[in-house]
C-alpha positions as a Markdown table, in Angstrom:
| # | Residue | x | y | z |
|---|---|---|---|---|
| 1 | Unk | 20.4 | -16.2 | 4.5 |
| 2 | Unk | 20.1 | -12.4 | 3.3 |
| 3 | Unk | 17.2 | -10.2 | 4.8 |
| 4 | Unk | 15.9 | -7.1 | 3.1 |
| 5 | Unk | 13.2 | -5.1 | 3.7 |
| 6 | Unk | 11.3 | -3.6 | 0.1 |
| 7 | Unk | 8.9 | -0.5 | 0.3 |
| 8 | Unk | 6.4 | -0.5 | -2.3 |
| 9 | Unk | 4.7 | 2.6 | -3.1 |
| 10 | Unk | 1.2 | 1.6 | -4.7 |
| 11 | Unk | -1.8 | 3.3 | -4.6 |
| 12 | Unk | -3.4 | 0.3 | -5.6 |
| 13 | Unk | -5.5 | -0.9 | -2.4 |
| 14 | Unk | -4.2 | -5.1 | -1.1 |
| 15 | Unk | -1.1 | -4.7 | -2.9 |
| 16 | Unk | 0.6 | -6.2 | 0.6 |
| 17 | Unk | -1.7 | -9.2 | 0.1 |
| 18 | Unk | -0.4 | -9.0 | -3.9 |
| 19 | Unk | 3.2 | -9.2 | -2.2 |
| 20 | Unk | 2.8 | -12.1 | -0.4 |
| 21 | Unk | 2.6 | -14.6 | -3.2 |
| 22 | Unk | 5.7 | -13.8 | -4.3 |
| 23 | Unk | 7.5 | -16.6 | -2.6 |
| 24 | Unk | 10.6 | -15.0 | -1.0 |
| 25 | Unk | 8.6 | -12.5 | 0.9 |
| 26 | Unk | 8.2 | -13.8 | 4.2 |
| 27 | Unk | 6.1 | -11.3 | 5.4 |
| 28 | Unk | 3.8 | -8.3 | 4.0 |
| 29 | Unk | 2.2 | -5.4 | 5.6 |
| 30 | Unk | 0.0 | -1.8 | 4.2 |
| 31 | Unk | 2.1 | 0.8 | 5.8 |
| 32 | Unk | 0.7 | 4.9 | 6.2 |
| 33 | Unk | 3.3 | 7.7 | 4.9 |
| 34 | Unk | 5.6 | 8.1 | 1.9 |
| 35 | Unk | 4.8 | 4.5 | 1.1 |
| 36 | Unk | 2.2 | 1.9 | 0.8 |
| 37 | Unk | 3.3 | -1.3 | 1.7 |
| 38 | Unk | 6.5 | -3.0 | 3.2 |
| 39 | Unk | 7.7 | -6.5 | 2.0 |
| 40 | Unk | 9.9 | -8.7 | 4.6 |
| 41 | Unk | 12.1 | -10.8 | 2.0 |
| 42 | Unk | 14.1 | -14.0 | 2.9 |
| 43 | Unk | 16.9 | -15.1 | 0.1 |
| 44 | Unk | 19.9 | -16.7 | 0.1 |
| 45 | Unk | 22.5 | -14.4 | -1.8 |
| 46 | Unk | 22.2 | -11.1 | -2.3 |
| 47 | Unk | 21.8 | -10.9 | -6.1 |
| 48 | Unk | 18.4 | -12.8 | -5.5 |
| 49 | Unk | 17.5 | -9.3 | -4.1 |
| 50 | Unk | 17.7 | -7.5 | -7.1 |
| 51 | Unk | 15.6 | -10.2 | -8.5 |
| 52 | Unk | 12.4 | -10.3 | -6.2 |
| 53 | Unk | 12.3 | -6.7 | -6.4 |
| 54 | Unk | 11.9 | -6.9 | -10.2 |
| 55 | Unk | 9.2 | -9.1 | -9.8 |
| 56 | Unk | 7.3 | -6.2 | -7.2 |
| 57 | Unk | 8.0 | -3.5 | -9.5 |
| 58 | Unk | 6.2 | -5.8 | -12.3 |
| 59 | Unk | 3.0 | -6.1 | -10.7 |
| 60 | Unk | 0.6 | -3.9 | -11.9 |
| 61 | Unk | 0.0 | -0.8 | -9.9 |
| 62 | Unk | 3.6 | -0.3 | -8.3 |
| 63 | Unk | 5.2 | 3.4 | -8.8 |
| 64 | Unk | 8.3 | 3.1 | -7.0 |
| 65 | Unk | 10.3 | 0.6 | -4.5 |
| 66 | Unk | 13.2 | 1.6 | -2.4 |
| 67 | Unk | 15.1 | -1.8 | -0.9 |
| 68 | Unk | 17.3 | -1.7 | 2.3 |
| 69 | Unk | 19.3 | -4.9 | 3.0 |
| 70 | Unk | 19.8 | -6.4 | 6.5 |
| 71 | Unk | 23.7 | -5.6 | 7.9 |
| 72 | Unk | 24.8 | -8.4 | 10.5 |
């Protein structure tokens, strides 16, 4: 299992509740500062990564997203 945590920068307001049906975020939450939401996503390899953060950047509203991945 591979953890990674997306920032969404959105000025779009319930864009966390927009990231929660994507189905490998396990968790969502609006965040104050540079940006506007983080996503918690759960995936089994790493290249899923890439693609679930294609899938935020498609949803309408969505500047920018910066991903960090989970080191164990």
């Amino acid at each position: 299992m591979v953890r990674a945590i997306i920032l969404v920068k959105s000025p779009k307001r319930l864009i966390a509740a927009r990231l929660r049906k994507i189905d490998a975020v396990s968790d969502s939450f609006p965040t104050n500062g540079q940006f506007d939401a983080v996503a918690v996503i759960d995936v089994d390899e790493l290249v899923q990564i890439k693609e679930v953060a294609c899938q935020i950047q498609e949803i309408n509203g969505v500047e920018r997203t910066e991903t960090m991945v989970e080191v164990q």
